[in-house]
LOZABA-537801 format. One record per residue (C-alpha): residue number from 1; x, y, z; residue in three letters. Coordinates in pm, whole numbers, padded with zeros to 5 digits. Example, Ala and Ser with C-alpha at 12.3 -4.5 7.8 and 13.67 -1.06 7.14 Angstrom:
! residues 2
1:01230:-00450:00780:ala
2:01367:-00106:00714:ser
This chain:
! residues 569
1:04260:12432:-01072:unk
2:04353:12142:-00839:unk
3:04142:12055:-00498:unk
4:04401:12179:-00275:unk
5:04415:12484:-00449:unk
6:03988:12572:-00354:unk
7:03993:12360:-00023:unk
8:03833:12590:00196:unk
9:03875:12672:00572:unk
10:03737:12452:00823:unk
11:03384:12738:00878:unk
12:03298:12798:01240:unk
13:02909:12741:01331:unk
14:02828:12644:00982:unk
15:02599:12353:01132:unk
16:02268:12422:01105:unk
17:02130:12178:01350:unk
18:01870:11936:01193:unk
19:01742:12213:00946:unk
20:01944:12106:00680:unk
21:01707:11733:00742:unk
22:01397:12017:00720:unk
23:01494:12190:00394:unk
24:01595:11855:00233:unk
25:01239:11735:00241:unk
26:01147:12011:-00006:unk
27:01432:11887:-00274:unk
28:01443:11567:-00476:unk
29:01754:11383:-00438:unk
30:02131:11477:-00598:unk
31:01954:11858:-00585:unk
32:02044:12167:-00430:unk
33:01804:12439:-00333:unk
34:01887:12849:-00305:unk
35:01859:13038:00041:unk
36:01680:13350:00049:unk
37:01939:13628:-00060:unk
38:01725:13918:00094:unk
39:01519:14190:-00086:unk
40:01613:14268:-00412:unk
41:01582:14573:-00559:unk
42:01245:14732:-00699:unk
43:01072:14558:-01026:unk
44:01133:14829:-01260:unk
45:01396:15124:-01320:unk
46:01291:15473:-01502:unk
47:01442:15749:-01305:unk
48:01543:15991:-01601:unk
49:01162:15853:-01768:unk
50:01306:15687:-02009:unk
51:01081:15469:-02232:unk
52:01340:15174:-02157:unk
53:01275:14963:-01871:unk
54:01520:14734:-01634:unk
55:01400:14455:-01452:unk
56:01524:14264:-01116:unk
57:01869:14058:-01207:unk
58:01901:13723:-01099:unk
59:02223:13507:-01103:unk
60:02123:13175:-01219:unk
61:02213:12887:-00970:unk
62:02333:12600:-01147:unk
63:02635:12877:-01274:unk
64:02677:13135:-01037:unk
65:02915:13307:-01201:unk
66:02633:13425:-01446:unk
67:02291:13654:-01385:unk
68:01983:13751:-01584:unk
69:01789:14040:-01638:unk
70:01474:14176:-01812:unk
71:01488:14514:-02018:unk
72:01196:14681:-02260:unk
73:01105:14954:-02441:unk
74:00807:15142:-02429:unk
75:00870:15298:-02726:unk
76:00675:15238:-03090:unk
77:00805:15028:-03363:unk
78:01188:15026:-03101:unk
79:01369:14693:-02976:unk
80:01645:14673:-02698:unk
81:01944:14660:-02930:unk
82:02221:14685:-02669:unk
83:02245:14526:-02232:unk
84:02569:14602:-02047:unk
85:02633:14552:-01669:unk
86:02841:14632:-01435:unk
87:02937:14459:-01090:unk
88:03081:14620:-00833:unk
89:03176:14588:-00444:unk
90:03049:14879:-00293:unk
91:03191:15165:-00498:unk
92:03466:14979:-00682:unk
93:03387:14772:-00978:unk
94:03529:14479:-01015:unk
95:03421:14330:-01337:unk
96:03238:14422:-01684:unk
97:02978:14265:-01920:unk
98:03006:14478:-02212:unk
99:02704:14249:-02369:unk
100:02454:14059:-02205:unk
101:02271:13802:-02495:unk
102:01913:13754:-02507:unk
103:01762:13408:-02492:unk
104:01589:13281:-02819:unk
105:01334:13079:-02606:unk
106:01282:13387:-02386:unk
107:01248:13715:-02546:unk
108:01311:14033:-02297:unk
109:01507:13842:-02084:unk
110:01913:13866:-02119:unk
111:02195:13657:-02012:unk
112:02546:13691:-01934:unk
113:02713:13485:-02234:unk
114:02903:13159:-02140:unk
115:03203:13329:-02319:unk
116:03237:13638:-02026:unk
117:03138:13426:-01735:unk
118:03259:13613:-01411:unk
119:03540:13397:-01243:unk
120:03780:13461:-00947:unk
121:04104:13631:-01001:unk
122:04268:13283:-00987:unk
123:04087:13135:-01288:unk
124:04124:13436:-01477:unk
125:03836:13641:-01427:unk
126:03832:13967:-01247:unk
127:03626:13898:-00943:unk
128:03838:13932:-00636:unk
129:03699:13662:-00358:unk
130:03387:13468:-00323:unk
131:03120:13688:-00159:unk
132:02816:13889:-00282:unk
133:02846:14176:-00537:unk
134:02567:14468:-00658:unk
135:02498:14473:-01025:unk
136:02429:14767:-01195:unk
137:02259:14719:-01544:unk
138:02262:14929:-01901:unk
139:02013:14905:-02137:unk
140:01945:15083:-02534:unk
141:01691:15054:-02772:unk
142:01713:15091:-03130:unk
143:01549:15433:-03104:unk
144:01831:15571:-02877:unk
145:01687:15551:-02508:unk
146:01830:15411:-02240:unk
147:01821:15363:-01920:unk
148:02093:15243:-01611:unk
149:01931:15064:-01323:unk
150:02205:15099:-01051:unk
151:02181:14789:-00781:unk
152:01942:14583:-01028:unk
153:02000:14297:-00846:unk
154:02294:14025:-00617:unk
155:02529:13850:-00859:unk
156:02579:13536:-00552:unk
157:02907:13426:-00614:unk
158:02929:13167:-00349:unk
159:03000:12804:-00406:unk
160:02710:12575:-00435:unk
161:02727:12270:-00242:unk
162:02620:11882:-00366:unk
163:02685:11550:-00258:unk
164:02868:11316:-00452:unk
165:02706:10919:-00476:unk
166:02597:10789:-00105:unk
167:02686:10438:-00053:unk
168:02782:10199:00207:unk
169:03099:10135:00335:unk
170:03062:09736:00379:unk
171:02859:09501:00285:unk
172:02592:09427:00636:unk
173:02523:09075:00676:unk
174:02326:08821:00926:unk
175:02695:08833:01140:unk
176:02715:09223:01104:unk
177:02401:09374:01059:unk
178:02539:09729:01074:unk
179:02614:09979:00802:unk
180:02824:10311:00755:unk
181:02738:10561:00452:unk
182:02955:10714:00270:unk
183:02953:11026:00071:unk
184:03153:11322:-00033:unk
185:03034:11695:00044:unk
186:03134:11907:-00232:unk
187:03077:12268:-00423:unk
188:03103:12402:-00743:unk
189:03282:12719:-00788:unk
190:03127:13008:-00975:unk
191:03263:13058:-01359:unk
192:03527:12775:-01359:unk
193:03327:12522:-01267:unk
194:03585:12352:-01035:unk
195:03461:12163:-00788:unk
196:03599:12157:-00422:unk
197:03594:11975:-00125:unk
198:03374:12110:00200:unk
199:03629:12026:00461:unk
200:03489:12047:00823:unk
201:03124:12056:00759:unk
202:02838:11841:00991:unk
203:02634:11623:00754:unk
204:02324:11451:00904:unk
205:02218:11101:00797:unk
206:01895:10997:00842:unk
207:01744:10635:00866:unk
208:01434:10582:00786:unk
209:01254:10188:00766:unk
210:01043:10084:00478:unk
211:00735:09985:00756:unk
212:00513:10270:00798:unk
213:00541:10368:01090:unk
214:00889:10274:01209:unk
215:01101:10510:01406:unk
216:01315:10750:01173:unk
217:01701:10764:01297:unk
218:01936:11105:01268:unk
219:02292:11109:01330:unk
220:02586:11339:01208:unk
221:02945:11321:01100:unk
222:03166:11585:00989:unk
223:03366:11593:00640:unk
224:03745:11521:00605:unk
225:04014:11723:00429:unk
226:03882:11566:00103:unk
227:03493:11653:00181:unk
228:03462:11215:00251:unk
229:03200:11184:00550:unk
230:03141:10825:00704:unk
231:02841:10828:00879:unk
232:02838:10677:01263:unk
233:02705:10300:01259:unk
234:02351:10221:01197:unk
235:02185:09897:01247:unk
236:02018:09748:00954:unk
237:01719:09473:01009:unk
238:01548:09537:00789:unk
239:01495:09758:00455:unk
240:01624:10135:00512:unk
241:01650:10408:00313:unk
242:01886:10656:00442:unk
243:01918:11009:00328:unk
244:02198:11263:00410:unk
245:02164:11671:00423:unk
246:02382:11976:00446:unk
247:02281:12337:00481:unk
248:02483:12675:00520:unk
249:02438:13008:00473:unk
250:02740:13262:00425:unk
251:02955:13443:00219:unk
252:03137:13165:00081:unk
253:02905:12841:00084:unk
254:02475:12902:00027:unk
255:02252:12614:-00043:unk
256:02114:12307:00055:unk
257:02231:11967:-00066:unk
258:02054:11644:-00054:unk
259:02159:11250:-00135:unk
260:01939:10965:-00047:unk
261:02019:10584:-00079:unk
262:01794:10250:-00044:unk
263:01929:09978:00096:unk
264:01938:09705:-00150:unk
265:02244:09537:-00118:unk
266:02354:09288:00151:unk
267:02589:08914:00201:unk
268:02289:08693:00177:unk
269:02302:08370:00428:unk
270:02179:08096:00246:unk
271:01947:07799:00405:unk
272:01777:07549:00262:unk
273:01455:07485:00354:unk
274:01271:07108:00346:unk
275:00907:07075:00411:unk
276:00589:06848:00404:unk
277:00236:06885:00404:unk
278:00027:06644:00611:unk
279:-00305:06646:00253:unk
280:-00247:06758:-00100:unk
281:-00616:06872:-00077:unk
282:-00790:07159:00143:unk
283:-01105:07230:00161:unk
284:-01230:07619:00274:unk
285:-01190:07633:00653:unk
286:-00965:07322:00652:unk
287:-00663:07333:00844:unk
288:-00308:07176:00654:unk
289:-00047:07142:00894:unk
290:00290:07192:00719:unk
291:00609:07080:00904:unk
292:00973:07154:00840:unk
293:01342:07260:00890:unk
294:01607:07481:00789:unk
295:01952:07426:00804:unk
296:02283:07628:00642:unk
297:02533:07371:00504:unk
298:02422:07088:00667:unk
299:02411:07212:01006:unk
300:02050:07376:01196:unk
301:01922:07709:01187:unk
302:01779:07773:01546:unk
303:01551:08110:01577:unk
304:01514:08225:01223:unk
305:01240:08306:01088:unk
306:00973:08158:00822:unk
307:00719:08230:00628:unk
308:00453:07955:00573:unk
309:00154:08038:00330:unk
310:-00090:07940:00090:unk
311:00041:07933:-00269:unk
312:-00002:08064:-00613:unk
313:00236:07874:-00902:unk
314:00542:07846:-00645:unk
315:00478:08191:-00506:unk
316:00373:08307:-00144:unk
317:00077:08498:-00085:unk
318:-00107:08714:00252:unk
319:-00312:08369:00356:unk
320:-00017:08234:00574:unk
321:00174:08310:00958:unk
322:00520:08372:00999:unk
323:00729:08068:01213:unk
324:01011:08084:01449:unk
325:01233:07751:01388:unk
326:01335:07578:01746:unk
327:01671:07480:01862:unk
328:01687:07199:01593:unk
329:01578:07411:01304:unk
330:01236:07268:01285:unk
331:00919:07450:01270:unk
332:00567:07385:01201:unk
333:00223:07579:01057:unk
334:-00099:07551:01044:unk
335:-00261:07734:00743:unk
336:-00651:07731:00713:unk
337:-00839:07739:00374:unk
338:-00934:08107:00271:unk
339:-01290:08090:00091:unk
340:-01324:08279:-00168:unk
341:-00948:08277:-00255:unk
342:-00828:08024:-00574:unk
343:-00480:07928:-00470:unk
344:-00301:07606:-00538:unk
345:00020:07478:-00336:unk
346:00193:07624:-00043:unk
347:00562:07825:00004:unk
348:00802:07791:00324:unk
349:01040:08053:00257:unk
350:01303:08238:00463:unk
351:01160:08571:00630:unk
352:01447:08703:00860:unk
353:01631:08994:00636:unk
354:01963:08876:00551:unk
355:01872:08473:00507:unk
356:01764:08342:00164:unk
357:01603:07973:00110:unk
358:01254:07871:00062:unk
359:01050:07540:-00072:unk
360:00710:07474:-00220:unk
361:00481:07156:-00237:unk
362:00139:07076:-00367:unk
363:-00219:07153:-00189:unk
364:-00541:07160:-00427:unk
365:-00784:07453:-00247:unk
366:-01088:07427:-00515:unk
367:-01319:07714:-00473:unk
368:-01651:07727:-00364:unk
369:-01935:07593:-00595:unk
370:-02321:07649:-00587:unk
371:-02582:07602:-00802:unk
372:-02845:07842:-00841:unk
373:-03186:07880:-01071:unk
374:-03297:07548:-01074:unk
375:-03569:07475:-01265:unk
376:-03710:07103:-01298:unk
377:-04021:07003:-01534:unk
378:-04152:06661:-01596:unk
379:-04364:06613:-01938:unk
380:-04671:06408:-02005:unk
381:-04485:06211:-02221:unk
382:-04215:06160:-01913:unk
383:-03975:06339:-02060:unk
384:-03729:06551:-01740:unk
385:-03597:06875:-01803:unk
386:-03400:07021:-01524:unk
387:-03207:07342:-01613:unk
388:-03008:07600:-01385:unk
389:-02652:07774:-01375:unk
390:-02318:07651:-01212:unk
391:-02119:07909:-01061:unk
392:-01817:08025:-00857:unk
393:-01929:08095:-00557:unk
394:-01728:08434:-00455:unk
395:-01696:08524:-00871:unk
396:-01938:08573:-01096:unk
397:-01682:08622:-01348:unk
398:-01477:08322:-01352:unk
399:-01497:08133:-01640:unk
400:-01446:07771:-01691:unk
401:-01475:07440:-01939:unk
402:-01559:07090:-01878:unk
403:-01684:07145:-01503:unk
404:-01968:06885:-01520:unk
405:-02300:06848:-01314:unk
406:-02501:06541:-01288:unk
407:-02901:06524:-01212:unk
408:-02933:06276:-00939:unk
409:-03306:06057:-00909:unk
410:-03430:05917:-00580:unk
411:-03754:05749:-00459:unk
412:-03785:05921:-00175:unk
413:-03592:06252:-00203:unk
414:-03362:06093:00090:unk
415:-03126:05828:00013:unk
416:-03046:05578:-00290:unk
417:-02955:05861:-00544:unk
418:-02882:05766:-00849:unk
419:-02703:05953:-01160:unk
420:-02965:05920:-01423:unk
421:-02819:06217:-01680:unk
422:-02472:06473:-01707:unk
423:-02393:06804:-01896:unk
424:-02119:07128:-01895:unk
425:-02233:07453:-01816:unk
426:-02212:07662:-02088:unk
427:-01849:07858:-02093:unk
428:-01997:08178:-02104:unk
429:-02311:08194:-01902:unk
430:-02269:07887:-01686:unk
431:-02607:07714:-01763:unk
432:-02689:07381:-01805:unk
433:-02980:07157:-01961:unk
434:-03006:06803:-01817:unk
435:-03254:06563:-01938:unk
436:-03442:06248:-01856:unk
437:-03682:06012:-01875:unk
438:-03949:05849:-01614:unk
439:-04294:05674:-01613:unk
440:-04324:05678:-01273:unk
441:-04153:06089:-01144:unk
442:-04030:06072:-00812:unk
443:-03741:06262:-00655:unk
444:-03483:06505:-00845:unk
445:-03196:06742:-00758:unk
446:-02820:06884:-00931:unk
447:-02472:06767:-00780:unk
448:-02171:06899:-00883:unk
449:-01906:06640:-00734:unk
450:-01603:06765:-00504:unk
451:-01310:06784:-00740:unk
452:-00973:06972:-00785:unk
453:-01147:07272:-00892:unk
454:-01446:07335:-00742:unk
455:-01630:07157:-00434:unk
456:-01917:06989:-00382:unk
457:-02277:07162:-00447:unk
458:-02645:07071:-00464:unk
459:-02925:07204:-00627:unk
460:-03266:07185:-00427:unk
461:-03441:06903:-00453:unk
462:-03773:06891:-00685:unk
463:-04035:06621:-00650:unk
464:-04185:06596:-01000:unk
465:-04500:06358:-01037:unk
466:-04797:06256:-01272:unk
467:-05053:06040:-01247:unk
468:-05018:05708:-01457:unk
469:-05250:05591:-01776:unk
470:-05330:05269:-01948:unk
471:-05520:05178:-02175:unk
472:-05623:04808:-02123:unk
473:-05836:04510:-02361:unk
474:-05678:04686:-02737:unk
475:-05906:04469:-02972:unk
476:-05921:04550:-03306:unk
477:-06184:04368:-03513:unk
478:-06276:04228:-03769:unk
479:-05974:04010:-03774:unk
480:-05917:03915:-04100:unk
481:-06070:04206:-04296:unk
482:-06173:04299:-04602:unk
483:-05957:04539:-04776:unk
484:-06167:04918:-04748:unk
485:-06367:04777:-04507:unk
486:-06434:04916:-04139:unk
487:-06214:04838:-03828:unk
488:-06358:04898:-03499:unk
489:-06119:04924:-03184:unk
490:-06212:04900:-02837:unk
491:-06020:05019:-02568:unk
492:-06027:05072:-02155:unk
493:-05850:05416:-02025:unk
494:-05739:05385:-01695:unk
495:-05568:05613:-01456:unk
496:-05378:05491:-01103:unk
497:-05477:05692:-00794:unk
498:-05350:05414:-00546:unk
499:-05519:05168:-00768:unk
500:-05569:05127:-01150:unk
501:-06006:05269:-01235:unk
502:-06174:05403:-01519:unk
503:-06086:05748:-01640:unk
504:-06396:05839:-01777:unk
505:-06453:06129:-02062:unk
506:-06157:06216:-02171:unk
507:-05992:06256:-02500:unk
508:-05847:05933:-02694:unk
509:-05699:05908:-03046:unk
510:-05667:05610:-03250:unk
511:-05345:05546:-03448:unk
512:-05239:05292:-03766:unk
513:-04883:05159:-03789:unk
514:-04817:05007:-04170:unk
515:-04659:04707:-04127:unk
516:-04331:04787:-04185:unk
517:-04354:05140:-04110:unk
518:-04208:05297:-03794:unk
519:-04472:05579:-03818:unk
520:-04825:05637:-03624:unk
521:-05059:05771:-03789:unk
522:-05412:05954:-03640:unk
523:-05713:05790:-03765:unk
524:-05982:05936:-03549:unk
525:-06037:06040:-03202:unk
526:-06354:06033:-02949:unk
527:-06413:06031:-02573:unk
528:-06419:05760:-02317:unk
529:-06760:05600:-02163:unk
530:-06814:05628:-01756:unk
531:-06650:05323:-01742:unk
532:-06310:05406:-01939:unk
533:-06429:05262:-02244:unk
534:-06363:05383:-02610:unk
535:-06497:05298:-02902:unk
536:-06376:05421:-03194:unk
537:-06332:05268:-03572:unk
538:-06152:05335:-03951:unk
539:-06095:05153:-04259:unk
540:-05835:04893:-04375:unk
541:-05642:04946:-04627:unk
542:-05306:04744:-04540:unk
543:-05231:04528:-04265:unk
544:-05082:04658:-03959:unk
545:-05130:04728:-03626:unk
546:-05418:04924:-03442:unk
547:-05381:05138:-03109:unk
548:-05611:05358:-02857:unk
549:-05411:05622:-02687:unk
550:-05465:05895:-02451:unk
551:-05214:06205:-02484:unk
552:-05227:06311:-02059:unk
553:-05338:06635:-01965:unk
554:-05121:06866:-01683:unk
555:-05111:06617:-01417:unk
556:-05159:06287:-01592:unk
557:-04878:06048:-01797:unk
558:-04972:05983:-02166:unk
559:-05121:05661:-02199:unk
560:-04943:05321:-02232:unk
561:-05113:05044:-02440:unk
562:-05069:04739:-02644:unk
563:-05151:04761:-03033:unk
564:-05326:04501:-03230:unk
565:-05245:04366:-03551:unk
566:-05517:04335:-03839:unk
567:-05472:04149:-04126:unk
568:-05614:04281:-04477:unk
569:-05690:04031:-04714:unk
């Protein structure tokens, strides 16, 4: 049937004033919910006690020219074999449903067929106008009871109202920032299907901001000939979603409708933005002062809006302010190092809603270094071991390679350090092994140097010392000897507490060198005099070279000395 044919009548006092916003909160969008039709009629039908049982009908809402109902038999081993209805307005019927089908997926329950869907007179069908109509209900079973439930339910035969698409009429823009919506308020007529135009009905549009919190905006329109509504103008600044809603409840038109619509599409006003930093490195809690200007084809942008912040691979992040160029376009930031926070470069970039443009630049922000564990030993044998971990400061969990730390040596754990060793922490666990040597200790600590990465960090500094050894007046005699014959070596110990004495009783070895070799090898050992003096003796066998040493103790260097060669002859 054509549009003008099922235009209705403009309604009087169809509005529902701001309910229809109400009820549309309970609906999803493009949906249509049912008014209460009243009480309908009681939940099962046995007057005559008939084993078969009727059930409440229902129309169904997406196709109002259609209704369910539930029958049953009580009786053994029986099925409902047969459901027939009848419709009627007040004592005249006005249509038939010699069959009613049940549904496969839902056994019991039975459905007017989409062959004998009820329609108006106009499309063919039977029933006379739109309106509300009792159904009476027949049901058999296969054992030959049955059962009529007179007024088992409301066929609704009302149209069913739904907005087409919701859009905007123009395009907004930084000139125009204003915005109509535009719909069409339609129904769908029972049985045929048609769909007709809801001339003369108020439709409410709502604005609502994407800030939480912003103020939410209703106004209404009515519908045209056609069912078009333009909604009055609302201002757009920002991201809106709007929503519009229509209600009514009568003989002819029941339901809600719903259609909502984001606001995603706008005439952008480009700019392009230039800007400089005044370092390409900030430390945490450093200030970087970025100026700049914005102009559209050439000529300034005064009182726009811009977004300055700290950067992550050409992208703008929360650690920034928002700018207001001046009457030249120009603008300026000041953006302060967030600790904890890895970011590298900064973004200027166009804030106000309908202007697009933005820049980007370097700026190194390493994060935060320490060094923790620290643990520094010096041998007898001066050998320094200093070990620890290396971490991010504010995450344990970042990972890393080739971040190096250096052990630093001093003389007096105050100035004049000096890089005496290096290593990597380990990529997994962050440790580190440094190592040394000294005959002397003195003054030691861990620096990680500032760099692009991370920034500068100290270990605590560890004074590691020993006392120092000699052992002085080496002889070894005879001088030449006789092959298998004895050679006694002599020896002083010493120790320096200020100044270089006698370190009496303690523990000495003597050691052969072949000549030749590159080994020492124990011969005996023995104990020093009261005076430092050890004696102590073995037998030739091949020249080489003859030494006393002493091996330190816990607080003491191992000895230093000068071997003497013995010739065998």
């Amino acid at each position: 049937m054509s549009a003008d044919r099922h235009r209705l009548p403009r309604p009087e006092n169809t509005h529902v004033p701001k309910r229809a916003l109400t009820l549309l909160t309970a609906v999803a969008a493009m949906s249509v919910s049912v008014l209460p039709l009243g009480p309908l009629a009681p939940a099962a039908f046995a007057a005559d006690a008939s084993p078969v049982g009727i059930g409440p009908a229902r129309t169904v809402d997406t196709q109002r020219g259609q209704f369910s109902v539930t029958a049953w038999t009580d009786t053994a081993g029986a099925d409902i074999v047969s459901v027939s209805a009848k419709v009627r307005q007040g004592g005249t019927v006005v249509s038939e449903v010699p069959s009613l089908t049940e549904q496969s997926w839902n056994k019991g329950r039975f459905l007017v067929p989409d062959s004998a869907l009820l329609k108006l007179t106009e499309d063919g069908g039977t029933i006379p106008e739109l309106g509300r109509y009792t159904i009476d209900v027949t049901a058999t079973d296969s054992k030959g009871g049955t059962t009529t439930r007179e007024g088992a339910g409301v066929l609704d035969f009302t149209l069913r109202p739904y907005f087409e698409t919701m859009t905007h009429d123009a395009l907004p823009s930084r000139e125009n920032p204003n915005v109509r919506m535009k719909t069409q308020l339609r129904a769908v007529q029972p049985g045929s299907g048609d769909l007709v135009p809801l001339a003369g009905r108020t439709v409410d549009f709502t604005r609502t901001f994407k800030k939480p919190g912003s103020a939410t905006i209703t106004e209404s329109a009515l519908s045209d000939d056609q069912g078009n509504v333009l909604s009055p103008v609302f201002a757009l600044p920002e991201h809106a979603t709007f929503k519009a809603a229509f209600a009514e409840n009568n003989t002819t038109v029941r339901g809600v409708a719903g259609e909502e619509y984001a606001s995603y599409a706008w005439q952008s006003y480009p700019v392009t933005v230039t800007a400089t930093a005044d370092k390409t490195r900030a430390l945490p809690g450093e200030t970087v002062t970025i100026t700049g200007r914005v102009t559209h084809e050439g000529a300034a942008v005064p009182g726009t809006t811009v977004r300055v912040s700290l950067g992550t691979d050409g992208r703008g992040t929360p650690w920034g302010e928002t700018v207001t160029t001046d009457a030249e376009g120009r603008f300026t930031a000041k953006l302060t190092g967030t600790p904890g926070v890895r970011l590298n470069g900064w973004v200027a970039e166009a804030s106000e809603f309908y202007v697009s443009g933005a820049t980007s630049g370097p700026l190194v922000m390493p994060a935060e270094s320490r060094i923790d564990g620290v643990t520094s030993k010096l041998a007898a044998n001066g050998k320094v071991t200093v070990t620890g971990t290396f971490r991010n400061r504010y995450d344990r969990e970042d990972r890393f390679d080739a971040e190096p730390v250096q052990l630093e040596f001093s003389t007096d754990g105050k100035s004049g350090w000096k890089k005496v060793a290096s290593a990597k922490p380990s990529y997994y666990y962050s440790t580190f092994t440094l190592n040394t040597t000294t005959t002397t200790g003195g003054y030691y600590r861990v620096h990680h140097v500032l760099n692009n990465a991370f920034t500068e960090s100290f270990g605590p500094v560890a004074r590691l010392t020993r006392t120092q050894t000699r052992v002085t007046s080496v002889n070894a005699a005879p001088e030449p000897v006789k092959k298998g014959a004895t050679v006694t070596v002599t020896g002083t110990l010493q120790q320096n507490s200020g100044s270089w004495k006698a370190y009496a009783s303690q523990p000495v070895k003597l050691y052969f060198q072949a000549k030749g070799s590159k080994t020492w090898t124990p011969v005996a050992s023995g104990r020093t005099a009261a005076n430092g003096k050890a004696t102590l003796k073995g037998k030739a066998s091949k020249d080489g070279s003859w030494v006393i040493r002493y091996l330190g103790d816990g607080t003491h260097f191992d000895s230093t000395a000068t071997a003497d060669f013995v010739d065998v002859r």
